[in-house]
C-alpha positions as CSV (number, residue, x, y, z in Angstrom):
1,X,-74.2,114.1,-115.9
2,X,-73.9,110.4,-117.1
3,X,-71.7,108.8,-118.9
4,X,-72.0,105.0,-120.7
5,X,-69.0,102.8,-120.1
6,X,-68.8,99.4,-122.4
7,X,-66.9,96.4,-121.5
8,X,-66.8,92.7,-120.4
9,X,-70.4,93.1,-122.4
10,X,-71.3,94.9,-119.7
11,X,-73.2,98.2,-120.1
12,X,-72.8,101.2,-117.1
13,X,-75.0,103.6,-116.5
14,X,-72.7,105.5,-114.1
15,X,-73.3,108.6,-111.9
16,X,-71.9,109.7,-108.9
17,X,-74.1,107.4,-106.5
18,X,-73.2,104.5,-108.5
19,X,-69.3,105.0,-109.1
20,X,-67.8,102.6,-106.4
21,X,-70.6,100.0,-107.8
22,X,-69.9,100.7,-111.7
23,X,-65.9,99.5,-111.1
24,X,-66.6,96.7,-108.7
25,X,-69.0,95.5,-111.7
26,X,-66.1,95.3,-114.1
27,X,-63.4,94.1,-111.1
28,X,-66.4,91.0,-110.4
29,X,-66.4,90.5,-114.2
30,X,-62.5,90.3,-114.9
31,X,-62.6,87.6,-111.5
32,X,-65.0,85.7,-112.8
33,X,-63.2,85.5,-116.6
34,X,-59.3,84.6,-115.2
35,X,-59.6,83.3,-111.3
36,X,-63.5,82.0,-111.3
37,X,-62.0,78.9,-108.9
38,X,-60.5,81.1,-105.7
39,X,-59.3,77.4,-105.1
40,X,-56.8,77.9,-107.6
41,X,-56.0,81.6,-108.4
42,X,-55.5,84.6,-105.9
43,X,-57.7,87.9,-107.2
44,X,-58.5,89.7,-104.1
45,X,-59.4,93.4,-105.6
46,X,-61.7,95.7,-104.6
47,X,-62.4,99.2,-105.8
48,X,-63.6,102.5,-103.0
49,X,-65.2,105.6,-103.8
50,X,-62.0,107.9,-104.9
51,X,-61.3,105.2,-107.8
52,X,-58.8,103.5,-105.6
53,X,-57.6,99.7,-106.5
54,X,-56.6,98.1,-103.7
55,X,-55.5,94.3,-103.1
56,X,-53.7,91.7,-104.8
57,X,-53.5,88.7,-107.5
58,X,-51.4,86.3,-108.6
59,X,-52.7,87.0,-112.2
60,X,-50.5,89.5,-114.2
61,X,-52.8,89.6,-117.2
62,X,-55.9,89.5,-114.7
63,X,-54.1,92.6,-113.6
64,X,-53.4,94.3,-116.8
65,X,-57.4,93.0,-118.6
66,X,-58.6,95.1,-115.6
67,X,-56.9,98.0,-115.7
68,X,-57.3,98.2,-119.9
69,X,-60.8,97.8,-119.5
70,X,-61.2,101.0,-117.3
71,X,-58.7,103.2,-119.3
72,X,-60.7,102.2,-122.6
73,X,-63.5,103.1,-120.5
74,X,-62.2,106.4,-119.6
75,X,-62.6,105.8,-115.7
76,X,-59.9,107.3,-113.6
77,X,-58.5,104.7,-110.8
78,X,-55.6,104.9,-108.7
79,X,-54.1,101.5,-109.1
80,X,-53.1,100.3,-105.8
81,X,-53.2,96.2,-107.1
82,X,-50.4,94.1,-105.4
83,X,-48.6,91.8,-108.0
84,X,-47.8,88.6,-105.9
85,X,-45.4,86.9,-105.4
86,X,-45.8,89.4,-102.4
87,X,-42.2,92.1,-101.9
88,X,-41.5,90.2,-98.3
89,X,-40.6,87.2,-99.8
90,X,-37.7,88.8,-101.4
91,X,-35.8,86.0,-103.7
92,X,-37.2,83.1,-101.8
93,X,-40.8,82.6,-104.1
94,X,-39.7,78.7,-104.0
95,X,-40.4,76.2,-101.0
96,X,-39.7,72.5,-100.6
97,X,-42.2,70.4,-98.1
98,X,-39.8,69.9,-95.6
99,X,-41.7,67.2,-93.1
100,X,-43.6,64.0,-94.1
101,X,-47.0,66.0,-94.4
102,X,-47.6,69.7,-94.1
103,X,-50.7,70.7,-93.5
104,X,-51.9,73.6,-95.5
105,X,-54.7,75.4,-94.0
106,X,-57.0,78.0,-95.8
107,X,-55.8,80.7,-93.3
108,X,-52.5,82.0,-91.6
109,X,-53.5,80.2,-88.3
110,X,-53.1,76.7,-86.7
111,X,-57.1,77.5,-85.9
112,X,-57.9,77.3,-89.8
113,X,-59.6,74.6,-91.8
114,X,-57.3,71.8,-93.1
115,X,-56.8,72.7,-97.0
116,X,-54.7,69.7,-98.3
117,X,-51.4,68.6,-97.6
118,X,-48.3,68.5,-99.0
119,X,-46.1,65.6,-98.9
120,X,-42.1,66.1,-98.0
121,X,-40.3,66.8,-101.2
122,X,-42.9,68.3,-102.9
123,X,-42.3,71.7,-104.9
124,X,-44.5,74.3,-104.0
125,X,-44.7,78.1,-105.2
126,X,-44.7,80.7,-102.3
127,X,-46.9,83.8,-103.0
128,X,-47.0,85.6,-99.6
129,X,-46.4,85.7,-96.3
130,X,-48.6,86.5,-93.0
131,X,-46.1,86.3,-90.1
132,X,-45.1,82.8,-89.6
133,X,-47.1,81.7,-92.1
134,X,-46.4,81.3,-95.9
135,X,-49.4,80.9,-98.9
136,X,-47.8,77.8,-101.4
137,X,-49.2,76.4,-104.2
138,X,-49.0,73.2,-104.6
139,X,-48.8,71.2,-108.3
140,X,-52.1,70.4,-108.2
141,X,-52.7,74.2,-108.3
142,X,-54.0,74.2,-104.8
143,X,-53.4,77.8,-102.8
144,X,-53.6,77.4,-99.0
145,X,-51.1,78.3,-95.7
146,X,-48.4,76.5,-94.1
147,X,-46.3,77.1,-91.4
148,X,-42.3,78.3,-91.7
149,X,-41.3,75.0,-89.8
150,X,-42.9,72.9,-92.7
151,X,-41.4,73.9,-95.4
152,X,-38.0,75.1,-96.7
153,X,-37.8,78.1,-98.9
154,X,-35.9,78.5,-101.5
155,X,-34.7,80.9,-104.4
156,X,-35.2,79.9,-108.2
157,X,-31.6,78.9,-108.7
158,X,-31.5,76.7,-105.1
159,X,-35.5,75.2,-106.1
160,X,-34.3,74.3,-110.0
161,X,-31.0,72.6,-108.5
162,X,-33.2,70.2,-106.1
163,X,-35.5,70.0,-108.6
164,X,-32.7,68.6,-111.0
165,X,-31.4,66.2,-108.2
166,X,-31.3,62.4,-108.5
167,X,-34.1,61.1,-105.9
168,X,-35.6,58.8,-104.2
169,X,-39.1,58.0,-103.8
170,X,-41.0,56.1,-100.5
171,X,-42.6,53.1,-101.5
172,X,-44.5,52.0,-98.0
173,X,-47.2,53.3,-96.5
174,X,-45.6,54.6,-93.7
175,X,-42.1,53.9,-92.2
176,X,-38.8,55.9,-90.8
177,X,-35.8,57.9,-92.0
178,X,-32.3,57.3,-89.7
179,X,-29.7,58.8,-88.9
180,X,-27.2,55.7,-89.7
181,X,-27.9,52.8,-92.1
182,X,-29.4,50.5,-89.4
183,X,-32.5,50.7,-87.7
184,X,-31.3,50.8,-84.2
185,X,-29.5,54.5,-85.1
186,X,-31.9,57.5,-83.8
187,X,-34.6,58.3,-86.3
188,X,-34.4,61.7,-88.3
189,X,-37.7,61.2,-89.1
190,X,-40.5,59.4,-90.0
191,X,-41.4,59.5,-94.1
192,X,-44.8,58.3,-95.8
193,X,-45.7,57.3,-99.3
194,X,-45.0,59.2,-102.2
195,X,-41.9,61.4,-99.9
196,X,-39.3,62.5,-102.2
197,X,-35.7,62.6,-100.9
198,X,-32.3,63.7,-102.6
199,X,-30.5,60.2,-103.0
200,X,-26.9,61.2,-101.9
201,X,-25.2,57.7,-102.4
202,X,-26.4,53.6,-101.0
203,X,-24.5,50.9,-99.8
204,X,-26.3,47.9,-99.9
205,X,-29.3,47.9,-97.7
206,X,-29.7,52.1,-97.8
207,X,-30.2,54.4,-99.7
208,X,-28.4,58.0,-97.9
209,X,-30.7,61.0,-99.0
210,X,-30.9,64.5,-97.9
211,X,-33.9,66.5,-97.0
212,X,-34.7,70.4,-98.8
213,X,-33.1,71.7,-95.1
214,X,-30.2,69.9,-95.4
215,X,-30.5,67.0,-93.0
216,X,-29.0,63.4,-94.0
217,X,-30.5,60.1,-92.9
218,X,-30.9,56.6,-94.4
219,X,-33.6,55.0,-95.9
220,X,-34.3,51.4,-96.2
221,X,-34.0,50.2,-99.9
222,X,-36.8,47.6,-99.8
223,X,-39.1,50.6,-98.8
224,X,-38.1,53.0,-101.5
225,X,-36.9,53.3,-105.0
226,X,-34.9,55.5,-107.1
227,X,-37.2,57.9,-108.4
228,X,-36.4,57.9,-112.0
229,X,-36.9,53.6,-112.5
230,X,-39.7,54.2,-110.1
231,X,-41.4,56.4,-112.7
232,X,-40.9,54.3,-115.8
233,X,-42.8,51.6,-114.0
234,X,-45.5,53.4,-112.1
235,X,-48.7,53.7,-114.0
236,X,-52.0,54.0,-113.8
237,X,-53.8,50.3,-114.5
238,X,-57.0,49.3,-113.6
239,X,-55.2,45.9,-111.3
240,X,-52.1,49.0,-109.9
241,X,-55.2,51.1,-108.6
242,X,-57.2,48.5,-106.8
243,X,-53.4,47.0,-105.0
244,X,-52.4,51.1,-104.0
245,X,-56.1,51.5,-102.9
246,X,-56.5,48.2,-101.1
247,X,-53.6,48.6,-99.2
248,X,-54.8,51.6,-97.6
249,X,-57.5,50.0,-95.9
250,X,-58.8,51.3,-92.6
251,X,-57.0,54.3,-92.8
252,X,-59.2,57.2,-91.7
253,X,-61.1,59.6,-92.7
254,X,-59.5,63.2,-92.3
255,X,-60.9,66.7,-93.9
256,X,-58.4,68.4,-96.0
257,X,-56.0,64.9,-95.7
258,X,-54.1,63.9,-98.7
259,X,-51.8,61.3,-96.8
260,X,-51.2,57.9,-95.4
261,X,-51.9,59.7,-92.3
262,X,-55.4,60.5,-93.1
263,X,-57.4,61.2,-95.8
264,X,-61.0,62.8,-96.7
265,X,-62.9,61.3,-99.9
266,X,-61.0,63.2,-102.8
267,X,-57.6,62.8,-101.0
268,X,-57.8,59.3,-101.0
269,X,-58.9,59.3,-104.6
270,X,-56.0,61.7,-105.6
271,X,-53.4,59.7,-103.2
272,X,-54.4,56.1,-105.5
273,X,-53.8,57.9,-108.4
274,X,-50.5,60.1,-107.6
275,X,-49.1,56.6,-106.3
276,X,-49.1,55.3,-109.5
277,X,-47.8,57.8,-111.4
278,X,-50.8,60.7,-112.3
279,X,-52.0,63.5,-110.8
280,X,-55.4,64.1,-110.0
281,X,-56.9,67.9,-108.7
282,X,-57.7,68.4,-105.1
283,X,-61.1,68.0,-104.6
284,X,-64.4,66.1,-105.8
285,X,-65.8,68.8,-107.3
286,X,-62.7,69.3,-109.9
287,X,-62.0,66.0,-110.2
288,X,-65.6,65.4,-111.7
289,X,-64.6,68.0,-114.6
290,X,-61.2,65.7,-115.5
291,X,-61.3,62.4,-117.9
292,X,-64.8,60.9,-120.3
293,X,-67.8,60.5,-119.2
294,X,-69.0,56.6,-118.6
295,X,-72.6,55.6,-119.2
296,X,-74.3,54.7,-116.1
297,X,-78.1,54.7,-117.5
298,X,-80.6,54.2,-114.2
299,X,-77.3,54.0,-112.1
300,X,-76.5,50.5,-113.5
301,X,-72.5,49.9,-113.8
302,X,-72.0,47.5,-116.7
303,X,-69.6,49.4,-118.2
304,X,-67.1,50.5,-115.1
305,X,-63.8,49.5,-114.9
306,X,-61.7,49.1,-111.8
307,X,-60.2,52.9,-111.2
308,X,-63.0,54.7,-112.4
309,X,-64.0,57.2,-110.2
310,X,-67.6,57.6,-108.8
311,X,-69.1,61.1,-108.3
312,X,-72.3,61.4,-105.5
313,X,-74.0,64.9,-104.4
314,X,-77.1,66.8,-105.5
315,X,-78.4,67.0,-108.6
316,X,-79.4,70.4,-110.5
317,X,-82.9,72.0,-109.6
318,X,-84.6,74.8,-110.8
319,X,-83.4,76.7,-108.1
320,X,-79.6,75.4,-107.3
321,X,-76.8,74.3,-109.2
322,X,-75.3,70.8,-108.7
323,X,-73.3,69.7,-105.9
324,X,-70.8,67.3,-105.8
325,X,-69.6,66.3,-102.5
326,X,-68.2,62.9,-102.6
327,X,-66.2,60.7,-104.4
328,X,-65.4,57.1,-104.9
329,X,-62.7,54.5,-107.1
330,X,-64.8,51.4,-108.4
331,X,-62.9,48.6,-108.1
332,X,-65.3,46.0,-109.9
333,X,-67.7,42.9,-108.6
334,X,-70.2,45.7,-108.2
335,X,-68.0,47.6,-105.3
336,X,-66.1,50.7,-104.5
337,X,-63.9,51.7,-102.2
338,X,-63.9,55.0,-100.5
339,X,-63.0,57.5,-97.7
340,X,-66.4,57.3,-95.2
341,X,-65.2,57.0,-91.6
342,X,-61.8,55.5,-93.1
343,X,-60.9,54.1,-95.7
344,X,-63.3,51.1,-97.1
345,X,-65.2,49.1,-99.4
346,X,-68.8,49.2,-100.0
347,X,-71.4,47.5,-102.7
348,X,-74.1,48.9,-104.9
349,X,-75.7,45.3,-104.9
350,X,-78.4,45.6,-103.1
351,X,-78.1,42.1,-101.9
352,X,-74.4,42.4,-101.2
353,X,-74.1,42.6,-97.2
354,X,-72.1,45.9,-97.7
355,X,-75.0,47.2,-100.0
356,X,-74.5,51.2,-99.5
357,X,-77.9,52.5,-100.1
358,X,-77.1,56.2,-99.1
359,X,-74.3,56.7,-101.4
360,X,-76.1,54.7,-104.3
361,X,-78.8,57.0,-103.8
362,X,-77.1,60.1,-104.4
363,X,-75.1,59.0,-107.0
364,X,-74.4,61.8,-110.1
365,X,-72.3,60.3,-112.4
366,X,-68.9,58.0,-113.3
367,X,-65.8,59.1,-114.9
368,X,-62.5,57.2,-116.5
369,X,-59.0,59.3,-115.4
370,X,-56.9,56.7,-116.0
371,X,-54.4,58.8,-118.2
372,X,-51.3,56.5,-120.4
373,X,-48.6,59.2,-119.7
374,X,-46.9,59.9,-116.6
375,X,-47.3,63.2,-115.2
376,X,-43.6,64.6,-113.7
377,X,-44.6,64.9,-109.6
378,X,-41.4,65.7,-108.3
């Protein structure tokens, strides 16, 4: 006996053989319709034999599309889907980056590829836990695992009152947090650009701020600014982008870093940007999809403007999609600068001595982010 199933436009001929295959069909086509990036959205389902659903999402109306689908269809399932944020976590679904930059990994495990980073005082959502380990999303959307000692959780009410708090903002590339309001006091510890700390009151060389755990310290006002004047200033312009990018010179190159400390191609891109005010996604191959198009007909650059970001990779065949694998911020006078090695700047002039054939050569296409409202980062 057969019977036809509709849905998704999908068309089922299902027997018994093909049961287990017939619902993983429909689970594959509800992922690809509300969490096609896994980057940024948690559906982990998977269906057996007996009509069992087992995993979890993130996704409440991936969820709810899937298990409408197979009712309408008139499949019988035993929904076994875990709704995340996961039942461990209890109250505490909030988290505060609690050190200068916490490494997110893509698994629970020091051993893990680097993700991104988080920088201290950025929000993050907590989803689930895996022993030490907690998955966060950061505000870029970003899902990856950090460790318990880098982060401070928190419940809704505790997360929207630092949230609400008056701030601080780290100015410098790099520099330390103290314990009294003089640099010969022991250091709490150090703090990077773009840390966020809760200003608690200033004299007239510090500012005192507390961290999401509670600790105080001091913070040097000619390396910081309050967060809110900080914010009315910072923005996007073409000369702001090539003085934040410049001054991160020689920095190096890091997979997965999106800090001062180190930084891999779409880090560095995203770091320019958030230290002037916008947000950019995580990698190269979302930013590529954000801001208009710019004409770069037989990869001439006429019509760039400094903070324009560069997009190289492999182009479309027959046979393979596109892949975009590095990025760059064009900074005029035919150069760009980039994260290769470390940070640095390179020419497409082929007469420039810093000519860089091998990234002209795979070069897909530019693309203007610059954005005239400020995005809220705190």
């Amino acid at each position: 006996m057969k019977r036809i199933f509709i849905g998704f436009s999908l068309l089922f001929m299902i027997s018994a053989d093909g049961f287990t295959q017939s619902i993983s069909q429909v689970v594959d086509a509800v992922r690809r319709q509300y969490a096609p990036d896994k980057r940024v959205a948690i559906f982990n389902v998977e269906a057996d034999s007996s009509g069992q659903l087992t995993g979890f999402t993130n996704l409440p109306e991936a969820k709810q599309a899937l298990l409408a689908q197979l009712k309408a269809a008139d499949v019988a399932i035993v929904d076994q889907i875990q709704l995340l944020p996961a039942p461990v976590l209890g109250e505490k679904t909030y988290a505060i980056a609690n050190v200068s930059v916490a490494n997110l990994r893509s698994n629970a495990r020091n051993a893990a590829e680097l993700s991104t980073q988080a920088l201290l005082g950025m929000p993050l959502k907590v989803w689930d836990k895996d022993r030490g380990w907690y998955q966060v999303q950061t505000p870029d959307q970003y899902i990856a695992w950090t460790d318990a000692g880098a982060i401070q959780l928190m419940t809704k009410a505790d997360f929207e009152q630092w949230q609400s708090a008056e701030k601080i903002i780290y100015t410098r590339p790099f520099g330390f947090v103290y314990s009294e309001p003089g640099k010969r006091s022991q250091t709490v510890s150090d703090i990077v650009a773009g840390n966020t700390l809760v200003l608690v009151g200033e004299n007239r060389q510090y500012f005192q701020v507390r961290y999401p755990d509670g600790r105080t310290g001091y913070v040097p006002k000619r390396e910081a600014q309050r967060f809110d004047r900080w914010k009315e200033t910072a923005k996007p312009t073409e000369e702001s982008l090539v003085s934040t990018a410049k001054s991160l010179m020689g920095i190096p190159y890091l997979w997965g870093g999106t800090s001062v400390k180190g930084m891999d191609c779409s880090g560095f891109t995203k770091t320019v940007y958030l230290l002037n005010g916008q947000q950019l996604s995580r990698d190269a191959s979302q930013q590529v999809n954000e801001g208009e198009l710019i004409e770069t007909p037989n990869k001439t650059f006429a019509q760039l403007k400094p903070g324009d970001l560069l997009f190289f990779g492999e182009p479309a065949t027959a046979d393979k999609p596109e892949r975009v694998v590095h990025v760059a911020m064009w900074i005029g006078n035919n150069e760009f600068i980039h994260a290769s090695g470390h940070i640095r700047v390179t020419s497409v002039d082929p007469t420039a001595p810093n000519f860089d054939a091998y990234e002209l050569n795979r070069f897909l296409r530019a693309k203007r982010v610059i954005k005239n409202e400020m995005i809220n980062i705190k």
